[in-house]
C-alpha positions as semicolon CSV with decimal commas, in nm:
position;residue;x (nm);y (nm);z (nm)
1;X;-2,182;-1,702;1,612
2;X;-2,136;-1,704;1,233
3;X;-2,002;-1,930;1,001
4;X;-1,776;-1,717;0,812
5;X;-1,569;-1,797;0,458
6;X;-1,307;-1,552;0,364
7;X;-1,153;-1,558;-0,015
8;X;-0,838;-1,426;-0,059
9;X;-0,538;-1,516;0,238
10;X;-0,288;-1,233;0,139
11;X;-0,270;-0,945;0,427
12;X;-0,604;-0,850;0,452
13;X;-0,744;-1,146;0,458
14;X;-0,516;-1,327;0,725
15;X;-0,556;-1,012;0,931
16;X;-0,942;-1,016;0,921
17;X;-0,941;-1,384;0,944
18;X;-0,797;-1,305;1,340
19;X;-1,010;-1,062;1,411
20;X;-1,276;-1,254;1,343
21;X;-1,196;-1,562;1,491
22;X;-1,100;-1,405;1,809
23;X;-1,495;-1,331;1,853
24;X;-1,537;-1,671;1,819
25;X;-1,693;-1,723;1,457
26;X;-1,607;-1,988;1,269
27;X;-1,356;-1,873;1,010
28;X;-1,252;-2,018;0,696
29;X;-0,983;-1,868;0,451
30;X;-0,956;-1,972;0,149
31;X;-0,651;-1,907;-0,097
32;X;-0,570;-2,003;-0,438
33;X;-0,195;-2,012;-0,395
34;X;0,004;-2,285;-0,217
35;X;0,100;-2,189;0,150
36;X;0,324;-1,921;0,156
37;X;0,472;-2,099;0,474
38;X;0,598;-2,398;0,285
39;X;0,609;-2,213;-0,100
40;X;0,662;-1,894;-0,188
41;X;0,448;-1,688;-0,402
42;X;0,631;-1,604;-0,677
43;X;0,326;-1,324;-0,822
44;X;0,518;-1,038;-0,944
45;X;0,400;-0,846;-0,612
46;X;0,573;-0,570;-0,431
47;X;0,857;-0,758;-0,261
48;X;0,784;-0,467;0,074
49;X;0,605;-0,282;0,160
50;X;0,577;0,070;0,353
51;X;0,424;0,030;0,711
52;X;0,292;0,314;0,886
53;X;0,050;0,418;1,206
54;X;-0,249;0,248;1,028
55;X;-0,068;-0,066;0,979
56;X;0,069;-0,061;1,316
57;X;-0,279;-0,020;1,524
58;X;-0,369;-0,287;1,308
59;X;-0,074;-0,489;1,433
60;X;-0,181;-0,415;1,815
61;X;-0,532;-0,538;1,736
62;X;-0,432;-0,901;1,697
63;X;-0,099;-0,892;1,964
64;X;0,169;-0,897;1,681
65;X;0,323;-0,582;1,656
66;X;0,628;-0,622;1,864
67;X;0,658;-1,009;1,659
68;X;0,660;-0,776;1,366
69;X;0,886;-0,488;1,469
70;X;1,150;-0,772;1,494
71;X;1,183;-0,792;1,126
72;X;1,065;-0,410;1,001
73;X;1,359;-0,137;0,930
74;X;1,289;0,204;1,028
75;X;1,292;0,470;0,726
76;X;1,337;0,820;0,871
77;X;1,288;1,023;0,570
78;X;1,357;1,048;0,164
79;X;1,686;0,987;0,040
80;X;1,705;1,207;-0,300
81;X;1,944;1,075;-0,540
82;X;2,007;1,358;-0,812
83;X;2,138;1,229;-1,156
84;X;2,509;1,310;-1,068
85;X;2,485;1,085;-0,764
86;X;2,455;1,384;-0,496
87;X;2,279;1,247;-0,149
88;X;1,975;1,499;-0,017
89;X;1,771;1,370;0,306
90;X;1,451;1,475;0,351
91;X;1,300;1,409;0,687
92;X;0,976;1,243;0,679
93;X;0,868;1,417;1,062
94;X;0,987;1,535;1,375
95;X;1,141;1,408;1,691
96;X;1,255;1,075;1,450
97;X;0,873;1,024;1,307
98;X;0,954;0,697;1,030
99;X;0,753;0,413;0,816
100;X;0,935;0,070;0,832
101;X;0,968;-0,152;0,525
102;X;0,828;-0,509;0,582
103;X;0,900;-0,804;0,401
104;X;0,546;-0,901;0,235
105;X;0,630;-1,307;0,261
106;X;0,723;-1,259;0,636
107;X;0,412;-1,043;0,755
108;X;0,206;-1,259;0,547
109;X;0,296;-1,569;0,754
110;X;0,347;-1,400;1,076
111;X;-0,074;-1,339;0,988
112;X;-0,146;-1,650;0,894
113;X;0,022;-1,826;1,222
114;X;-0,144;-1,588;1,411
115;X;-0,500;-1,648;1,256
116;X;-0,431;-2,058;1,289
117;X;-0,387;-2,006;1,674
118;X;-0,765;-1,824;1,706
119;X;-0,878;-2,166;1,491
120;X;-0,900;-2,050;1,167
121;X;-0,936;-2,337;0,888
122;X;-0,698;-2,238;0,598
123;X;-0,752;-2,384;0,268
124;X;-0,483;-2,366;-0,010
125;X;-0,446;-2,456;-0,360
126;X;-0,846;-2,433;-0,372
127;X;-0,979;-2,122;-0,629
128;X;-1,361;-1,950;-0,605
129;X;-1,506;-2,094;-0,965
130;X;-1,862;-1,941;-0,889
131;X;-2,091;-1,719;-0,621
132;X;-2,461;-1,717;-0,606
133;X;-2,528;-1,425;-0,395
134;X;-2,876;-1,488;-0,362
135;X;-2,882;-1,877;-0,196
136;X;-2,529;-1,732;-0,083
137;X;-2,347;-2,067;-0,169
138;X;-1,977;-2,065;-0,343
139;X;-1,823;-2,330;-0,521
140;X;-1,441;-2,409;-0,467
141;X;-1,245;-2,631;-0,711
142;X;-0,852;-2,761;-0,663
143;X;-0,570;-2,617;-0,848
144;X;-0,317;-2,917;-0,969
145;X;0,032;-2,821;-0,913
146;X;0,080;-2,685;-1,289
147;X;-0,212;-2,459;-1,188
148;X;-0,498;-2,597;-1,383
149;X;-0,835;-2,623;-1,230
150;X;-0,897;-2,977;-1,138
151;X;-1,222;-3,183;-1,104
152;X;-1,247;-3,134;-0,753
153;X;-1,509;-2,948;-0,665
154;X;-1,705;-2,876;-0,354
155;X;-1,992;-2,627;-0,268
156;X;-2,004;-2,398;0,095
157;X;-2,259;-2,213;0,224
158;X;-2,165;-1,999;0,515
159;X;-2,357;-1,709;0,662
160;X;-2,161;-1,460;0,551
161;X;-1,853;-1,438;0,286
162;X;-1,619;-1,155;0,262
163;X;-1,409;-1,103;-0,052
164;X;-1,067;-1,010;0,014
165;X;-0,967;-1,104;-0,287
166;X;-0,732;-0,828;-0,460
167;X;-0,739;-0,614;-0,725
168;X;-0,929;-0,879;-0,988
169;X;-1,138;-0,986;-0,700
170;X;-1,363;-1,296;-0,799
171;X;-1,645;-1,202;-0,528
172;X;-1,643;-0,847;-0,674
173;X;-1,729;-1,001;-1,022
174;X;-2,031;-1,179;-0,905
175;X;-2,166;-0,826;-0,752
176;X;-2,090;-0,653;-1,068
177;X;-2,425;-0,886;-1,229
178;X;-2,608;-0,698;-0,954
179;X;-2,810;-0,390;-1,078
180;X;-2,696;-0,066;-0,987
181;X;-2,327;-0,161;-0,873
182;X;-2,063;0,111;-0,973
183;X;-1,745;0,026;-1,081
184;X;-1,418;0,159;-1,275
185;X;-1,076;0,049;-1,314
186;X;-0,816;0,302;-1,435
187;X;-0,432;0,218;-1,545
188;X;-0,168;0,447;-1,508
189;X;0,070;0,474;-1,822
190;X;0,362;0,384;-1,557
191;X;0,408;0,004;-1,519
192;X;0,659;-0,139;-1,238
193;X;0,957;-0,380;-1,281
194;X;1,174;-0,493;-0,982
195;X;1,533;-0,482;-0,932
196;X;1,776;-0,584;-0,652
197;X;2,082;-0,391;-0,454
198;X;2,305;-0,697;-0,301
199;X;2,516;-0,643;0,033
200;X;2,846;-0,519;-0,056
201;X;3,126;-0,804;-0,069
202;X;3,156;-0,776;0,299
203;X;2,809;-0,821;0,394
204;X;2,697;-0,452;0,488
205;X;2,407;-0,212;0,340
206;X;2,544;-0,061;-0,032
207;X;2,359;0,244;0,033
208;X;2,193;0,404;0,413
209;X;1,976;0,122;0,499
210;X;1,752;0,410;0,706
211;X;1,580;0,593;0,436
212;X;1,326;0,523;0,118
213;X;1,595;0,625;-0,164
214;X;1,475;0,787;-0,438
215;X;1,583;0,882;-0,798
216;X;1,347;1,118;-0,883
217;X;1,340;1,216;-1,272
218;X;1,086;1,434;-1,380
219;X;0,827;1,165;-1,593
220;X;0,931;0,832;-1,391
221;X;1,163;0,719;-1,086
222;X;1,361;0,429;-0,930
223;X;1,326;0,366;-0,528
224;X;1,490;0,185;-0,321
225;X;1,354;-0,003;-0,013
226;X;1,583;-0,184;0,230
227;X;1,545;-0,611;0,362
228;X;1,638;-0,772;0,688
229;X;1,900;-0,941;0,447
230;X;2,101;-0,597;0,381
231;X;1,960;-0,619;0,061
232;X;1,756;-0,333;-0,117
233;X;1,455;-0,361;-0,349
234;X;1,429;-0,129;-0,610
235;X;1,111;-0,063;-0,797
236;X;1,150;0,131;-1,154
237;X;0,845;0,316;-1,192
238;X;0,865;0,339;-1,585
239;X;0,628;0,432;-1,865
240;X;0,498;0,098;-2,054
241;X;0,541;0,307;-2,419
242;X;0,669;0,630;-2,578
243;X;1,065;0,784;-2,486
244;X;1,215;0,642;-2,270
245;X;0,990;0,369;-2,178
246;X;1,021;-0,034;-2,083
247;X;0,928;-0,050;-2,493
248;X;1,261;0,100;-2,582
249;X;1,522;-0,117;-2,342
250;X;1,482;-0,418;-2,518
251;X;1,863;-0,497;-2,530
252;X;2,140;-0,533;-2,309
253;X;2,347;-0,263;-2,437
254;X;2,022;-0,004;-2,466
255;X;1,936;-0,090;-2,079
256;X;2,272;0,000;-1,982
257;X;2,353;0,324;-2,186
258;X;2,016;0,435;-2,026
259;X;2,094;0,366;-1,636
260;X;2,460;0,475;-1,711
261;X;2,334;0,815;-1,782
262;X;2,012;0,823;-1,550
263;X;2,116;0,650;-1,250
264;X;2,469;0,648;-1,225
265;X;2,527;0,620;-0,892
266;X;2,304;0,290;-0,878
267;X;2,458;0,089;-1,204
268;X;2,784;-0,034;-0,990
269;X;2,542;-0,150;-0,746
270;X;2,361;-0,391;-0,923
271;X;2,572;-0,640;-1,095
272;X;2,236;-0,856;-1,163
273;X;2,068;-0,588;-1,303
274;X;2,076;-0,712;-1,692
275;X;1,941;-1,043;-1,578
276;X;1,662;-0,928;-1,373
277;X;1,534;-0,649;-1,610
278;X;1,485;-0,877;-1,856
279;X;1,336;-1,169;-1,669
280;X;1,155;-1,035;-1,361
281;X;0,788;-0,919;-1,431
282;X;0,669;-0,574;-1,574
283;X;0,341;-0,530;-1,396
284;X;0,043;-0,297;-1,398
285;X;-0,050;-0,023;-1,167
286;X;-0,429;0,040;-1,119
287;X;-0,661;0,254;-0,893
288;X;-1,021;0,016;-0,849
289;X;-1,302;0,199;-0,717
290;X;-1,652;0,037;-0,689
291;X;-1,994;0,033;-0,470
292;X;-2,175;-0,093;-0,286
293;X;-1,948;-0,326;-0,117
294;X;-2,196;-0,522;0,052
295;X;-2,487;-0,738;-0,004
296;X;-2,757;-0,734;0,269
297;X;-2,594;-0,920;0,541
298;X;-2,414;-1,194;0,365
299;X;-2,102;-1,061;0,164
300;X;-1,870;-0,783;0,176
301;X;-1,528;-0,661;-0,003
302;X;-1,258;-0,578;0,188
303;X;-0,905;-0,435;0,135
304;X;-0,774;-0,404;-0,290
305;X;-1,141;-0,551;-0,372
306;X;-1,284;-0,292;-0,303
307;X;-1,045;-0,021;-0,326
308;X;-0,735;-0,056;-0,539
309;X;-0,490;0,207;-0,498
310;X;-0,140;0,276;-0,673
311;X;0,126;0,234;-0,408
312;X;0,281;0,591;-0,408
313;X;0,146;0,672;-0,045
314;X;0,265;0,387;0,047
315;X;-0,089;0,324;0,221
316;X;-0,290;0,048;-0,011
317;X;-0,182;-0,229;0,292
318;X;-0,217;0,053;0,546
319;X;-0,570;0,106;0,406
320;X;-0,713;-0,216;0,359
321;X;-0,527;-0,325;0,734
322;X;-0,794;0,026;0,856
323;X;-1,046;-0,123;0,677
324;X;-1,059;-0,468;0,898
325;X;-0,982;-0,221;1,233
326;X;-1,281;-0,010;1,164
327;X;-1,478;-0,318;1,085
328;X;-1,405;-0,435;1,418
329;X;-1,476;-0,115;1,599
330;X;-1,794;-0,182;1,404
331;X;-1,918;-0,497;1,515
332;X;-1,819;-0,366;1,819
333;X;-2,106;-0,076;1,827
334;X;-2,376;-0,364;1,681
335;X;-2,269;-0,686;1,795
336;X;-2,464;-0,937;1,592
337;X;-2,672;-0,685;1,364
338;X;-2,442;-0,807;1,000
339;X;-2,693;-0,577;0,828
340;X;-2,628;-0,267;1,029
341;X;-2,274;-0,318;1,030
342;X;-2,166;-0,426;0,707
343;X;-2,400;-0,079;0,594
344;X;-2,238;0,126;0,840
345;X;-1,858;-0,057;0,731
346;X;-1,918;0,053;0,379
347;X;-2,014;0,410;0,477
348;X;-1,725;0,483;0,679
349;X;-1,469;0,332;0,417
350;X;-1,543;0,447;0,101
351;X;-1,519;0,843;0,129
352;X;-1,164;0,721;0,318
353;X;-1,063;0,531;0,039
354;X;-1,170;0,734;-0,228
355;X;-0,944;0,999;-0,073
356;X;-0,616;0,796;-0,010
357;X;-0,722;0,679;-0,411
358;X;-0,654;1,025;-0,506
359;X;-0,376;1,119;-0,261
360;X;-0,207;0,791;-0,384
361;X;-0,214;0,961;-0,736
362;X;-0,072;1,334;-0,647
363;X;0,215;1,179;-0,432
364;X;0,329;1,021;-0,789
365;X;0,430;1,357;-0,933
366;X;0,557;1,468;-0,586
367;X;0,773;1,159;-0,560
368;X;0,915;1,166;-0,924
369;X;0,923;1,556;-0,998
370;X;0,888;1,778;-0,738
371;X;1,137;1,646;-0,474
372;X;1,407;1,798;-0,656
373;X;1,262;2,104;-0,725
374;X;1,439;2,371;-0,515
375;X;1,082;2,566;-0,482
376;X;0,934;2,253;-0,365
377;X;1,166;2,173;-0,068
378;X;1,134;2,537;0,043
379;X;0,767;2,485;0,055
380;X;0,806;2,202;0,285
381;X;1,027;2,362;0,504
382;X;0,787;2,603;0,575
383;X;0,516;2,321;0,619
384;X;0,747;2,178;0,882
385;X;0,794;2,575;1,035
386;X;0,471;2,606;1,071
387;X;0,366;2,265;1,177
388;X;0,639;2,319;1,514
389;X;0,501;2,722;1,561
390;X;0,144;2,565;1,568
391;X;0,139;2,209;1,621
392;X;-0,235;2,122;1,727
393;X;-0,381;2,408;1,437
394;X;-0,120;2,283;1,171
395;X;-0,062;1,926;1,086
396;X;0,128;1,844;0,757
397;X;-0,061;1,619;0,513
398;X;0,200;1,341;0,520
399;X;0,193;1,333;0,875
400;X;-0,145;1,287;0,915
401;X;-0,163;1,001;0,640
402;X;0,139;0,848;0,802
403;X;0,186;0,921;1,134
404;X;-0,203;0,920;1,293
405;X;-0,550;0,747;1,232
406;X;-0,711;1,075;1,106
407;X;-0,938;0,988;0,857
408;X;-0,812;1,018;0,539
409;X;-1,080;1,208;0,380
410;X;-1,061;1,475;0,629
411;X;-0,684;1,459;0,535
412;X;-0,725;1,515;0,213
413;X;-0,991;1,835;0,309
414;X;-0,721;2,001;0,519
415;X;-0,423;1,945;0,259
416;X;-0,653;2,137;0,024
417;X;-0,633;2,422;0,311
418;X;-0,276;2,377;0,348
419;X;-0,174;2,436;-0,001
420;X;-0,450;2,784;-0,041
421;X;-0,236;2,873;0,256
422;X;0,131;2,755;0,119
423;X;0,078;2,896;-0,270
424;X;-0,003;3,277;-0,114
425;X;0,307;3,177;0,062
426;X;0,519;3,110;-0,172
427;X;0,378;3,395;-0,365
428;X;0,545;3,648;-0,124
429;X;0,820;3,786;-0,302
430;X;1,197;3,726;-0,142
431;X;1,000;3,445;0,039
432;X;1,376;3,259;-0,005
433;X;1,498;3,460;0,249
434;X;1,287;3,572;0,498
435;X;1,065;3,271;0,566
436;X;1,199;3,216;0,896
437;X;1,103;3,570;1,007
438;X;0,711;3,576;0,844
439;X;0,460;3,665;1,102
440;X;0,238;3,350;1,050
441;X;0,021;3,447;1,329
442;X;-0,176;3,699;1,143
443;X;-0,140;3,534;0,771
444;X;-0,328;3,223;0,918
445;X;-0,541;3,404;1,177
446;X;-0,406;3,194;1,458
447;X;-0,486;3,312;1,822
């Protein structure tokens, strides 16, 4: 059995932490927060999160699902909020198909419990300062409570160390001195800033607690993801410069003219909102792709190290929890070959991630344009038609991001289908009306 260090105790790395343990390696995680169990990270992080099939066989693998379904709320579809406050749903499947939004703090500890019972050693409050790949040794030092690095310092050498480390990941910088390692970051121009819907004054949901709301409008949108607490969080997806743009609200009366006349129907909802716009965090959204992730048999990246996504799929947790299943399934195949299976790990993941990157990126314009486009919901409509005339040939892309474990590259290959298919479609003229009647049969060749 191995003696395994893991950097990085946020989702990914709790999750992998049990899966590893349970084969009975030696597992230490190692995070540079306090623990979340006691303190709260306070990181500027996506309050929730979207959980979908992915996330959910994930769940299974370590025995926590139903622990988790205690605390998730089901989303059945899109809730489009026009700019005069009119309601449209928009279902996300059939038969009552939904993602549930998690609390990050709660699945984070529910993982970390669960990890501690399969003898995991957690470590907070301790950062990565340096890696030598080669001798395969990392150095850990204290953080002090004002988080300065301290002089304590100690040196581990375990037989294998996986990164799991986020976005900025520190074992991802030591493999970038490595020759021939690929890597790019890429910003979007949108940054993120989040904002809170309270219960109303007698304790119930201010808007349907069942559906991801959305105020789509055109270059940016605000959604709106329900809590356990009958509160909502909202995430602004704004521009960081140019009109309008967080660079432009920079008073009181400036943020408010702006929501009265873009989200009307949201500003009597959020009597905070003055206060947390200007003191809650505008962060960044990047996509990170890099390889290899692996060096020989002694460190991998897992999860936002290695693949970074923007979160408008609502898949970058769904993804990295896949990553640590297929990993499994892996060591599974190979037992205690680390070479093989951390090679045949990296192989499987990165065309999938690389995919849901790019998916990640078109759902943006869907999300903040398109969904209330009257073109674009007939579109889907006939998606849905002709995913219930032909339901083994015909699969809709979000369903089989969302709803199964189909690879996401091969996703991404039949969406490209789909929409040849949907544009000549669309194309037929009077399509408006007589879309119901369309022999799809012989348009798609289907016996």
């Amino acid at each position: 059995m191995k003696n395994i260090t893991i950097l990085g105790a946020g989702l990914v790395g709790s999750l992998l932490a049990s899966l590893l343990a349970r084969r009975g390696h030696q597992v230490q995680l190692i995070e540079k927060r306090p623990d979340l169990r006691i303190k709260n990270w306070e990181d500027g992080r996506s309050i929730n999160l979207a959980m979908s099939e992915r996330g959910w066989q994930a769940m299974r693998a370590v025995g926590v699902e139903e622990q988790v379904k205690e605390f998730a709320i089901p989303m059945y579809g899109r809730m489009i909020h026009d700019t005069k406050g009119n309601l449209a749903f928009q279902p996300y499947g059939k038969d009552n198909q939904c993602i549930y939004a998690i609390s990050r703090s709660l699945l984070n500890q529910t993982l970390m419990n669960e990890a501690e019972k399969h003898g995991v050693q957690l470590i907070f409050e301790h950062k990565c300062t340096s890696i030598d790949l080669q001798k395969n040794t990392l150095e850990i030092t204290r953080i002090t409570p004002n988080k300065a690095e301290s002089e304590e310092k100690s040196t581990l050498q375990p037989d294998l160390i996986f990164g799991s480390d986020g976005a900025f990941s520190a074992v991802r910088s030591a493999m970038m001195k490595r020759p021939l390692f690929d890597y790019s970051q890429d910003y979007i121009e949108h940054g993120y800033k989040e904002l809170t819907i309270p219960p109303t004054a007698d304790g119930n949901w201010a808007i349907e607690p069942n559906a991801l709301h959305i105020w789509p409008r055109g270059h940016f949108m605000l959604i709106a993801l329900p809590n356990p607490d009958k509160t909502f969080t909202c995430t602004l997806f704004f521009p960081w410069i140019g009109n309008p743009s967080f660079e432009q609200l920079q008073t009181k009366e400036q943020l408010l003219h702006f929501f009265e006349e873009t989200f009307p129907d949201i500003l009597p909802l959020m009597p905070d909102l003055v206060e947390e716009f200007f003191s809650n965090p505008t962060s960044a959204l990047l996509t990170v792709r890099c390889f290899p992730w692996t060096y020989k048999d002694k460190v991998a990246l897992i999860g936002d190290a290695a693949h970074a996504i923007v979160p408008f799929f609502g898949q970058g947790m769904n993804c990295g929890f896949e990553d640590c299943v297929v990993l499994d399934e892996i060591i599974d195949q190979y037992a205690n070959d680390w070479n093989t299976i951390l090679s045949a790990y990296e192989k499987s993941r990165k065309p999938n991630s690389d995919a849901i990157a790019e998916l990640a990126l078109q759902n943006f314009v869907e999300m903040r344009d398109k969904v209330a486009d009257p073109r674009f919901l007939l579109r889907k409509k006939i998606d849905a038609h002709l995913n219930q005339l032909f339901p083994d040939q015909w699969i809709p892309l979000y369903t089989m991001i969302s709803f199964t474990t189909i690879p996401y590259s091969e996703a991404l290959e039949v969406g490209k289908q789909h929409d040849a298919i949907l544009n000549k479609i669309m194309e037929i003229e009077g399509i408006e009306d007589k879309w119901q009647t369309i022999d799809y049969q012989s348009l798609l060749g289907t016996e």
